[in-house]
C-alpha positions as CSV (number, residue, x, y, z in Angstrom):
1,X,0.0,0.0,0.0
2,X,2.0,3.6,-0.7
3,X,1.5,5.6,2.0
4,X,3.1,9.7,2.0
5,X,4.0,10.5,5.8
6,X,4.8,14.1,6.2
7,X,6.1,15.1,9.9
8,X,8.5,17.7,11.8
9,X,5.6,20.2,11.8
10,X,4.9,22.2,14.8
11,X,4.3,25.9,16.9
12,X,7.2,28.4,15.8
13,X,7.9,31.9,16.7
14,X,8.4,34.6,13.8
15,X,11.4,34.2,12.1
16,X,12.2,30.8,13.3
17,X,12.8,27.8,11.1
18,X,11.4,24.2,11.2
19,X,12.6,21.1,8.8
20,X,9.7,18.9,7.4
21,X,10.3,15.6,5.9
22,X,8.5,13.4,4.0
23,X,8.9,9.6,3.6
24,X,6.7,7.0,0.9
25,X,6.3,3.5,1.6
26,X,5.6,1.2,-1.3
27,X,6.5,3.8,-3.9
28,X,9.5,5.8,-4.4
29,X,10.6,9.3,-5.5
30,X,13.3,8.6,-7.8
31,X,13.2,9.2,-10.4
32,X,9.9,11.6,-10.1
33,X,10.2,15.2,-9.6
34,X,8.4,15.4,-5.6
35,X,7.4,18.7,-4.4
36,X,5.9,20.2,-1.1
37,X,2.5,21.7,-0.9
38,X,0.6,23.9,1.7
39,X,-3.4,24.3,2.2
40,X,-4.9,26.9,4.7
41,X,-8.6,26.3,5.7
42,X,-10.6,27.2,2.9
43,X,-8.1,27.5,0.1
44,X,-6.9,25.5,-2.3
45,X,-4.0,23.5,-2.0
46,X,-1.0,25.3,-3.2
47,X,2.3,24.4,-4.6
48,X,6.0,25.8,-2.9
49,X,8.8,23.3,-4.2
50,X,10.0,21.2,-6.5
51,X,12.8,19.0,-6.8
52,X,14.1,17.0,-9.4
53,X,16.1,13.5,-9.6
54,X,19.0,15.6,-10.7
55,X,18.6,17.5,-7.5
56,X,17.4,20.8,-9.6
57,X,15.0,22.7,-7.5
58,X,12.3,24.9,-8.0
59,X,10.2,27.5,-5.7
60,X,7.7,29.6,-5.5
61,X,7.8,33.3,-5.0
62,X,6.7,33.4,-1.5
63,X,9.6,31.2,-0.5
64,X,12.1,32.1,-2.1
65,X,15.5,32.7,0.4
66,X,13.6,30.9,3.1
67,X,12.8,27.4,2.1
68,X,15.0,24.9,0.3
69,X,14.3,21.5,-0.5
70,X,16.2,18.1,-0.5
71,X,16.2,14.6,-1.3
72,X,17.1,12.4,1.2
73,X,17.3,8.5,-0.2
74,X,15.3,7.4,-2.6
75,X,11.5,7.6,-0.3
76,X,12.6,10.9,1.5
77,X,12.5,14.3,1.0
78,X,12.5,17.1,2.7
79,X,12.1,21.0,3.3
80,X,14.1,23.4,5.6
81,X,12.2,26.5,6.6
82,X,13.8,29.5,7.8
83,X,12.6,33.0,8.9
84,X,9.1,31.8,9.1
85,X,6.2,34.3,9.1
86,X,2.6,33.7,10.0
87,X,1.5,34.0,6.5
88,X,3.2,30.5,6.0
89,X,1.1,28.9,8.6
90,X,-0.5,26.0,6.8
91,X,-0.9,22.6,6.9
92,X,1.8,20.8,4.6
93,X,2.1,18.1,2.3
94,X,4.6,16.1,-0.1
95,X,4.1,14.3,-3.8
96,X,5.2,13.8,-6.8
97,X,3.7,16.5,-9.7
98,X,3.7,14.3,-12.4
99,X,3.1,11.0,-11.0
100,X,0.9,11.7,-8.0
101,X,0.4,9.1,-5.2
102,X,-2.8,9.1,-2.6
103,X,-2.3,12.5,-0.7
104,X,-0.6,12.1,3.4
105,X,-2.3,13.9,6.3
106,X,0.2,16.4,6.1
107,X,1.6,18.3,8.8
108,X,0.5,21.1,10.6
109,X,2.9,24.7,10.8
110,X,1.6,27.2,12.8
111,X,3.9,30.4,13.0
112,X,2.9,32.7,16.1
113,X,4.1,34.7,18.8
């Protein structure tokens, strides 16, 4: 059964920095570009990074400088989050784009003072 398990979520301050990860069981992400995604009640879920098998990344606007995105082995992945804001408070999820695989639960950021 492939399973997406996002965790490392949590309560931050402004302008402090968390590191999700994300690992899939019975699949893999190699070679599939795997990206992170964020959803806030009410909205649509949203894309923030990509990264490729050749390790080539891609971001959005609003994350630009702050988050960067890895691989890990070959079922991980994960993304560093610095200088946090409250704007990015969301809950957040891994996949792959282009091949995409039952959605996790995601994992909940909350940035607040």
């Amino acid at each position: 059964q492939v399973q997406l398990v996002e965790s490392g979520g949590g309560l931050v301050q402004p302008g402090g920095s968390l590191r999700l990860s994300c690992v899939v069981s019975g699949s893999t992400f190699s070679p599939y570009i795997t990206g992170w995604y964020r959803q806030t009640p009410g909205a649509q879920r949203e894309y923030v990074a990509t990264v490729d098998r050749f390790g080539s990344t891609s971001y959005k606007d609003f994350v630009k400088g702050r988050f960067t995105i890895s691989r890990g082995d070959a079922r991980t992945v994960y993304l560093q989050m610095n200088s946090l804001n409250p704007e990015d408070t969301a809950v957040y999820y891994c996949n792959r784009p282009n091949a995409l695989l039952p959605w996790g639960q995601g994992t909940q950021v909350t940035v607040s003072s």
